[in-house]
C-alpha positions in Angstrom: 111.0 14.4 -5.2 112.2 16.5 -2.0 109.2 17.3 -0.2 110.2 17.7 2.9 111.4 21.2 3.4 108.2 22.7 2.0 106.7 20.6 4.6 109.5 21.2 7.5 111.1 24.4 6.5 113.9 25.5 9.4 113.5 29.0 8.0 110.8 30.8 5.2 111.3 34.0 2.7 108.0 35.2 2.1 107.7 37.3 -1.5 105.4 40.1 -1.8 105.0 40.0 2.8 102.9 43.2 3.4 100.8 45.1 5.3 98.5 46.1 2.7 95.0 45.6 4.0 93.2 43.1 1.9 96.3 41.5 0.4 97.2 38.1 0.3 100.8 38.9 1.0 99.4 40.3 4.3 97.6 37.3 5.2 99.9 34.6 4.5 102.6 36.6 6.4 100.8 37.2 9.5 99.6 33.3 9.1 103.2 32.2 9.3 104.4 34.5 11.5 101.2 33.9 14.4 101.4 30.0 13.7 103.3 29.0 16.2 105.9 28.6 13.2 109.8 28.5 15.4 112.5 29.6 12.8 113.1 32.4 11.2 110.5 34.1 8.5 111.7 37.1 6.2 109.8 39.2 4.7 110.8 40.3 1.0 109.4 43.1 -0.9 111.1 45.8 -3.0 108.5 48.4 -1.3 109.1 48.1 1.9 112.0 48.5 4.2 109.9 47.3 7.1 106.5 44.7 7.6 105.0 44.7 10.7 108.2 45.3 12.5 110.7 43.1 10.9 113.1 43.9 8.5 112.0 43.8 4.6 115.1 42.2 2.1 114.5 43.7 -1.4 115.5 40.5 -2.8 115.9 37.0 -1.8 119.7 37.5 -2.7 120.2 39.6 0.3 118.6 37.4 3.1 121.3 36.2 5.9 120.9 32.4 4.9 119.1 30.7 2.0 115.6 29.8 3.3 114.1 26.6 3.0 110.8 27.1 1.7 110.2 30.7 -0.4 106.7 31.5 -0.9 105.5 33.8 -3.6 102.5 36.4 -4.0 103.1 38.7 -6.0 102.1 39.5 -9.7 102.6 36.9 -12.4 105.1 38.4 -14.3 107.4 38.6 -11.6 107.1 35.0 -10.4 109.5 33.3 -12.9 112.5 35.7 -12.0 111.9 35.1 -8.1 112.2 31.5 -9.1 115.1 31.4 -11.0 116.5 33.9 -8.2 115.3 31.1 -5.8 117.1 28.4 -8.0 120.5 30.2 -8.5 120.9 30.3 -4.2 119.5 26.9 -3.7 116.4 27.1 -1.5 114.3 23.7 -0.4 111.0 24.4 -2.7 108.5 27.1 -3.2 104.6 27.6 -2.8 103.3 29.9 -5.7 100.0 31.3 -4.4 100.0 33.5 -7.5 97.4 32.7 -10.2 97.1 33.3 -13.8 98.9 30.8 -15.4 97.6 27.7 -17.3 94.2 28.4 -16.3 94.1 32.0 -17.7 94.6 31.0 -21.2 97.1 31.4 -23.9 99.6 33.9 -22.5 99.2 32.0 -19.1 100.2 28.8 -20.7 103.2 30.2 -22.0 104.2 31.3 -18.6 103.3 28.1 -16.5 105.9 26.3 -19.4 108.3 28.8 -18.9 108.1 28.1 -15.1 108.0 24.8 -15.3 111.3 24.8 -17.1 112.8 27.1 -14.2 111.8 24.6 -12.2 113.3 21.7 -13.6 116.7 23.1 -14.5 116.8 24.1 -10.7 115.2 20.3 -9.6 112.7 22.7 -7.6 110.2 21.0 -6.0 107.0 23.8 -6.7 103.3 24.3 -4.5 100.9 25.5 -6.8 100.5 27.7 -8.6 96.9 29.3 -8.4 96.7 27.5 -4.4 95.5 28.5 -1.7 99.0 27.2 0.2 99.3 24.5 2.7 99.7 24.1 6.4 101.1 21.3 8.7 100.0 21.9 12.7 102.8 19.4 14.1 105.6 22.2 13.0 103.1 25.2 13.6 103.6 25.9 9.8 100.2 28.1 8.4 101.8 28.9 5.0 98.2 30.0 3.8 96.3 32.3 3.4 92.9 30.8 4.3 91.3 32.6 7.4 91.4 29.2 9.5 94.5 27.2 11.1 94.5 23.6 11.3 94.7 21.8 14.6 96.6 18.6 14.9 95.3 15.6 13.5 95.5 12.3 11.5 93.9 13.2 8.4 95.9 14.9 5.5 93.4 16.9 3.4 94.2 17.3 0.0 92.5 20.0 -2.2 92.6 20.9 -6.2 90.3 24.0 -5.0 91.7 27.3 -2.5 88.0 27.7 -2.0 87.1 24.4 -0.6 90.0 24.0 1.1 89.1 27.3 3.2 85.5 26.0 3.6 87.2 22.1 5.3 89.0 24.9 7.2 86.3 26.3 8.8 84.2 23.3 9.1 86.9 21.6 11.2 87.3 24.4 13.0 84.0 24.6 14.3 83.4 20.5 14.7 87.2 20.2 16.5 88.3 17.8 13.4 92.6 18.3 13.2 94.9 17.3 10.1 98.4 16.1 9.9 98.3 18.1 6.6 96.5 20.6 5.0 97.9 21.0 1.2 96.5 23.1 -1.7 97.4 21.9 -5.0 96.5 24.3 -7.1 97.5 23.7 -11.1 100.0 21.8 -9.8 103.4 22.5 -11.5 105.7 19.6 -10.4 104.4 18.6 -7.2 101.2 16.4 -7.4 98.6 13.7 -6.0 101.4 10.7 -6.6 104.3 12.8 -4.6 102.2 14.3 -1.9 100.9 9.9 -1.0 104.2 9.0 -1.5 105.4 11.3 1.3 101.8 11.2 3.3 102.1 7.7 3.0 105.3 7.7 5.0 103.9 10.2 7.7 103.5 8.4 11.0 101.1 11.5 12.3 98.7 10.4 8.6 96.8 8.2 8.9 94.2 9.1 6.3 94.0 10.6 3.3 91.0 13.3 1.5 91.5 14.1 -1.6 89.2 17.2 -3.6 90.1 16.4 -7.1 89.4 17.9 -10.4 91.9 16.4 -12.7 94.6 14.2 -12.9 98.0 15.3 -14.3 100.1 12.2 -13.8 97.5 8.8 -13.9 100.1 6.2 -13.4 102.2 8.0 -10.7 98.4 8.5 -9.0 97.6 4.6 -9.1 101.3 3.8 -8.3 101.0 5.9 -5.0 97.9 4.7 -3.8 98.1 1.1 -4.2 100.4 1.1 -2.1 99.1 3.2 0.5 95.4 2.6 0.2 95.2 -0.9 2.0 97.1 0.6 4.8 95.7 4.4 4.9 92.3 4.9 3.9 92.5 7.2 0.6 88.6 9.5 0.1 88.3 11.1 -3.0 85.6 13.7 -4.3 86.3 14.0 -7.7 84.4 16.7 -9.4 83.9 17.4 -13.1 81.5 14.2 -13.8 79.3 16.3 -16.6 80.3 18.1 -19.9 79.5 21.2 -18.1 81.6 20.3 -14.6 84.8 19.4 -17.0 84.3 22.7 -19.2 84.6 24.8 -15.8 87.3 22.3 -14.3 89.5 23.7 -17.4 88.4 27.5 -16.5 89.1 26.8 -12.8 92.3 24.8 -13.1 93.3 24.5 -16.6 93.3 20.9 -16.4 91.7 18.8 -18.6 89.1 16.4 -16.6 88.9 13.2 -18.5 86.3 10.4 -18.3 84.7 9.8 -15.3 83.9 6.4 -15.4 87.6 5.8 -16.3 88.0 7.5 -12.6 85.5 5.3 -11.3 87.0 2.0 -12.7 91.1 4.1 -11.8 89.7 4.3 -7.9 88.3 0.6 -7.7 91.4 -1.0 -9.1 93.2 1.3 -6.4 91.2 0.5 -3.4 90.5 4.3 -3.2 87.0 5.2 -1.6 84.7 7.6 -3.8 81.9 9.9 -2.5 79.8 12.1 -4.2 79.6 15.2 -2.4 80.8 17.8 -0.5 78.9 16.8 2.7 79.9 12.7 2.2 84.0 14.0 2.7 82.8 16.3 5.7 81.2 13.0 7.5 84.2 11.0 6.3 86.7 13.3 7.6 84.5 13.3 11.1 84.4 9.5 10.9 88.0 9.2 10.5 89.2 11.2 13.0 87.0 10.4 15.8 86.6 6.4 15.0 89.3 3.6 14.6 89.7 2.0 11.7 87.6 -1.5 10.9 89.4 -4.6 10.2 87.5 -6.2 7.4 84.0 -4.7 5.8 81.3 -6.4 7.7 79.1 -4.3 9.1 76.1 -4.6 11.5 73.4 -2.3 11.5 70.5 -1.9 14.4 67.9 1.0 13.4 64.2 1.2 14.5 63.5 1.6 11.1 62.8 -0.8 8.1 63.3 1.6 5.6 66.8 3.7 6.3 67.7 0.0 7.0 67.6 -1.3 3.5 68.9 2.0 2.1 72.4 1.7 4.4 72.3 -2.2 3.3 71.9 -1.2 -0.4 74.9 1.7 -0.2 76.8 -0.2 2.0 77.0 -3.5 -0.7 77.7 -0.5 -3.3 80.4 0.6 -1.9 82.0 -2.9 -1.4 80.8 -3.9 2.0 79.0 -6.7 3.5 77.0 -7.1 6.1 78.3 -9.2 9.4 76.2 -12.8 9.2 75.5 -13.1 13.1 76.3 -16.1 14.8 73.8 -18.4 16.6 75.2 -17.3 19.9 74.5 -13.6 19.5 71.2 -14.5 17.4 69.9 -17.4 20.3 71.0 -14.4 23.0 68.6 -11.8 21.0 65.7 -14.2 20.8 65.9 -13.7 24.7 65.9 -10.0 24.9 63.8 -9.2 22.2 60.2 -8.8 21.7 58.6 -11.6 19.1 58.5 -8.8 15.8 61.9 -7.6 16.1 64.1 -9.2 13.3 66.9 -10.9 14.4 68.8 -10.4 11.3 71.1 -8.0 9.9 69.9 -5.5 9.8 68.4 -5.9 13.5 64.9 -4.1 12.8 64.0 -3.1 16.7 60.6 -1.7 15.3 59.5 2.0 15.4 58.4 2.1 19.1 61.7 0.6 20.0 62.3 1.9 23.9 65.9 3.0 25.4 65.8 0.0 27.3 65.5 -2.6 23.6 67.7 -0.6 21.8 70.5 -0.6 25.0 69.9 -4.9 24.9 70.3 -5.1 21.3 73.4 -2.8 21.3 75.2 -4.9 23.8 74.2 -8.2 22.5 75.0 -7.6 19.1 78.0 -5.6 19.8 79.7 -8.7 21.0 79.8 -10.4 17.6 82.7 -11.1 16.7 81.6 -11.2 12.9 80.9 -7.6 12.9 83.6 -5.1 12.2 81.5 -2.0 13.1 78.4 -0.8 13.7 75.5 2.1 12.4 73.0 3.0 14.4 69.6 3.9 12.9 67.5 5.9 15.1 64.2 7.3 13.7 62.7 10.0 15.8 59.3 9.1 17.2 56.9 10.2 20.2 57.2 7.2 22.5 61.4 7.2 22.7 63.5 10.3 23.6 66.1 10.5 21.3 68.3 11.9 23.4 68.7 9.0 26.0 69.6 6.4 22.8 72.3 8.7 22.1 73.1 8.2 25.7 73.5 4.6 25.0 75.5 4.8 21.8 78.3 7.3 23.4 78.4 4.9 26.6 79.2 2.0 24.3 81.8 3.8 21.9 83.7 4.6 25.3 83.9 0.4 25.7 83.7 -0.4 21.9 87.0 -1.2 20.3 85.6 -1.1 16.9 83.9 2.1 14.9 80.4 2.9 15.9 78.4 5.3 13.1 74.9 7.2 13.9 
């Protein structure tokens, strides 16, 4: 499918631009136009001669070149002539931001298969509908409208909901986290999870993927795409909808019919896709990603000064598919040394509740040295006899020498 120029439009119509307070036709105009978006950007509205400045086109037919990427808010019953308007001159793709359509029951499922036909007999690649947009900072392109840019980044975030899109949005905002892509999927036409890894996969500025998912329209293309992308690109999913209840409002949301969720669970497996659980797992998974390299193999050492968050990483950690790193005598004779008789020398390295800044900076760089470990979470437990703050110390001093991913 032609992705690209919805992702790397030279030039954008936007349907239903105004300066209506409150409208979304408002916001996703001035997000395109403020961007840092270079090409041209016409606004198109039968009401208006005029938006913000620039001159208004009545119709797409009467623009001074046929724009690459056309996106659409305005009211559902006009969407399917802008797109067969859109078809006839031959644009790139469209992003539909409007909703009511399969989600909005019977009349809206007529109109989503009347679209989708448009669609097709134009071979119209299609955003949406019912999304929130997307946005792609290496092009300054903010074809949203969410009240948050993206910065640049490695991460492509994928989302099935406008809503948590806009929260990522703001959370990366305020932690400095940047995407390669930010894409809102909406009901998803013709353009879905398979195409959008296909092409992400193929991004040299992605080099991870987070998915919010709901449903699945297409299973094979989905497993297709990221088996052979997941080895290379780390794929995250939250999928949603694991009750009666969650699938019952996935329909309402999306119209989209949920399915199993074990079936999901075994589907991600098989694909090598990582599954969390909730909204705050993809937040520390998108931090993690963008601020740490990515570990060789799955060993993983763990030092904490505390038995009990021990065991609970080791027991998630195996959950998940990970081992931990079996330290070598070297490392383990070299601890013997530096460590006080009660500390285990095993992995997990148990350093003992009144572990001082000093033990926990000689277990760090002892074990950190293993070769056997490909990364490494630190457990600190807060206590009255260590400041936490000069451990900290210690772990940022060694992620600046570190070539491998340190969590804490």
């Amino acid at each position: 499918m032609r992705l690209r120029k919805i992702f790397e439009p030279k030039s954008i119509a936007i349907v239903g631009a105004t300066e209506r307070a409150g409208a979304v036709g408002r916001a996703v105009y001035q997000n395109v136009t403020k961007g840092g978006f270079k090409g041209p950007v016409y606004p198109v509205n039968l009401k208006h001669r005029t938006v913000f400045g620039a001159r208004c086109y009545a119709y797409l037919s009467r623009l001074p070149e046929v724009p690459d990427l056309v996106v659409i808010s305005t009211p559902r019953q006009s969407v399917i002539t802008i797109v067969e308007q859109a078809g006839k001159l031959g644009v790139g793709g469209l992003i539909i931001l409007t909703a009511g359509f399969k989600e909005a029951g019977t009349e809206g499922k007529r109109l989503q298969r009347e679209l989708l036909r448009a669609a097709t007999k134009y071979k119209l690649p299609i955003g949406g509908p019912n999304c929130l947009g997307l946005i792609h900072p290496y092009v300054g392109l903010n074809a949203t409208f969410a009240g948050k840019n993206a910065r640049q980044g490695r991460i492509a975030f994928i989302s099935q909901s406008g809503a948590l899109g806009s929260s990522i949005l703001d959370w990366a905002d305020d932690q400095q986290v940047g995407f390669s892509y930010f894409v809102s999927v909406g009901d998803m036409l013709n353009v879905d999870y398979g195409d959008l890894i296909d092409y992400l996969g193929m991004d040299s500025h992605t080099s991870s993927i987070l998915i919010y998912m709901e449903s699945l329209n297409n299973a094979r293309k989905f497993m297709s795409a990221a088996q052979a992308f997941a080895r290379r690109k780390p794929i995250i999913v939250l999928k949603s909808g694991k009750s009666s209840e969650g699938a019952q409002a996935t329909r309402s949301h999306t119209g989209a019919l949920a399915g199993n969720d074990s079936a999901y669970d075994a589907a991600f497996q098989r694909a090598g896709i990582v599954r969390v659980r909730t909204v705050a797992e993809l937040f520390n998974c998108a931090r993690a990603l963008a601020t740490q390299s990515r570990p060789e193999n799955n060993q993983l050492l763990i030092i904490t000064n505390a038995g009990g968050p021990g065991v609970l990483a080791t027991d998630r950690l195996i959950e998940q598919g990970g081992k931990l790193a079996t330290l070598s005598k070297t490392t383990v004779s070299t601890l013997d040394e530096a460590l006080p008789r009660h500390c285990s020398r095993n992995n997990p390295i148990d350093l003992r509740g009144d572990a001082s800044t000093n033990l926990f900076q000689q277990a760090l760089e002892i074990a950190s040295k293993d070769p056997a470990a490909d990364g490494l979470l630190v457990i600190f437990a807060p206590q009255g006899v260590t400041d936490s703050a000069s451990v900290a110390d210690q772990v940022v001093h060694l992620n600046r020498h570190y070539h491998k991913p340190i969590l804490a």
